[in-house]
C-alpha positions, 0 to 999 in steps of 0.5 A, a space after each residue: 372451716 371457719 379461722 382457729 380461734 386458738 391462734 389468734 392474737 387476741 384474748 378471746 375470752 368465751 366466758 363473756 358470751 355476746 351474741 354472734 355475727 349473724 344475730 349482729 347483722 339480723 339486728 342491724 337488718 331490721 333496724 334498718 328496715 323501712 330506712 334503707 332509702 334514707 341511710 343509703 342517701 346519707 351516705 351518699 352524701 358522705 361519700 361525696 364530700 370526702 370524695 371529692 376533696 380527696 380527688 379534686 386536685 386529680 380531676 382538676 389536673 393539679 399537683 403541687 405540694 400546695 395543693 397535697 397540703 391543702 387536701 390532707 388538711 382539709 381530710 382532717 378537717 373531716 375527721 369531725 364529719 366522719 365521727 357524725 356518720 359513725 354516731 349517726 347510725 347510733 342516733 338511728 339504732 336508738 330511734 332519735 331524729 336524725 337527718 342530714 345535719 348529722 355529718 356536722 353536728 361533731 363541729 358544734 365540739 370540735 376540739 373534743 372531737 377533732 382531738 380525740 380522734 386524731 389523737 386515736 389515729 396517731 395511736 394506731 399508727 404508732 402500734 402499727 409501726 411495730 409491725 401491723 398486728 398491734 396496730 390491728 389489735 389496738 384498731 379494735 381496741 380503740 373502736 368504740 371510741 367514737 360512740 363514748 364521745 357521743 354517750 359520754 360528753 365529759 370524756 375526751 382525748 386519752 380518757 375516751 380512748 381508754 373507756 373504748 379499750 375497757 368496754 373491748 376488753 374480752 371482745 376484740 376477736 368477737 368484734 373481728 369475726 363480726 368485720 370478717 363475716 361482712 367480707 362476702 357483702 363486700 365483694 358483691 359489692 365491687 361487683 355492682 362498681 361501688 354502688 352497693 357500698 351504698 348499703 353496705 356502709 350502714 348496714 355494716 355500721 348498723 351492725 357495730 353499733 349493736 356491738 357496742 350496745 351489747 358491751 353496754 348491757 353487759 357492762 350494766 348487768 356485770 355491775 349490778 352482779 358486784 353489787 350487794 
């Protein structure tokens, strides 16, 4: 028995129909077909870069409060490579060339970049104080926002933070089943000691970003409806 949507705290609106989480996951599925080796590498990658600034200071036996400054300045430091492997399966969804470079190419704007999603954590947060579900909502809200920065260069900060929240009206309890729908790929992943999480990772972001697809083909098809 699947969770009762009428006692969600989102607007669900079934009159804006998208596809659903297993025609989300079979997009992703195929896009990624054939690329499975190279995703799952590029995300090793990722992984071991944020990895091992987050555990450097442990596995050197070093614990100072220099040390906790200097590692959560650099975590934001990353915030631009986060937004490369977000759009970097964008980039794949899209058929356009995209290697390695990806995890770097957020620091060819990185005031954009940086700011915007820093500025969208310090937004979540700050929901998230009070008490979690706004924060949790606004988190789905706000989660298209790293796609806008690519799609639309001219927008930054509140501006593509806003267009994120406007593409998401209607759809923020679509996009929870889809995350819900991944929970079962997630523990058999813990079975495999995180290696699966190799996978998981591009498949489940391959998946958002056909979400975000979707958004946009509704949003062209709702404007050419207005138009005369």
């Amino acid at each position: 028995m699947g969770p009762n949507r009428a006692h969600l705290p989102f607007n669900f609106n079934t009159s804006k129909k998208m596809l659903s989480s297993s025609e989300f996951r079979n997009l992703s599925a195929n896009t990624l077909q054939g690329k499975w080796g190279e995703v799952a590498i590029f995300t090793l990658v990722y992984f071991l870069v944020v990895g091992g600034i987050n555990l450097c200071p442990t596995l050197l036996n070093i614990k100072t409060t220099a040390t906790d400054l200097f590692t959560n300045l650099l975590t934001l430091a990353l915030l631009p490579m986060q937004w490369g492997y977000y759009v970097y399966f964008l980039a794949k969804t899209r058929q356009e060339k995209a290697d390695l470079d990806y995890l770097f190419i957020g620091y060819k704007d990185f005031g954009r970049i940086f700011g915007t999603i820093f500025l969208q954590s310090i937004y979540i947060f700050l929901w998230s104080l009070l008490f979690i579900i706004p924060g949790i909502i606004k988190s789905f809200s706000y989660a298209m926002t790293p796609y806008v920065l690519r799609d639309e260069p001219d927008l930054s900060y509140d501006a593509a933070i806003t267009r994120s929240s406007q593409l998401m009206g209607g759809h923020k309890a679509e996009l929870f089943f889809l995350y819900l729908s991944f929970i079962g790929w997630f523990v058999l992943c813990l079975l495999t000691l995180g290696i699966g999480f190799l996978f998981l990772s591009p498949y489940f972001h391959t998946a958002q970003v056909h979400f975000y697809e979707e958004l946009l083909k509704e949003e062209a098809a709702s404007t050419e409806e207005q138009e005369p």
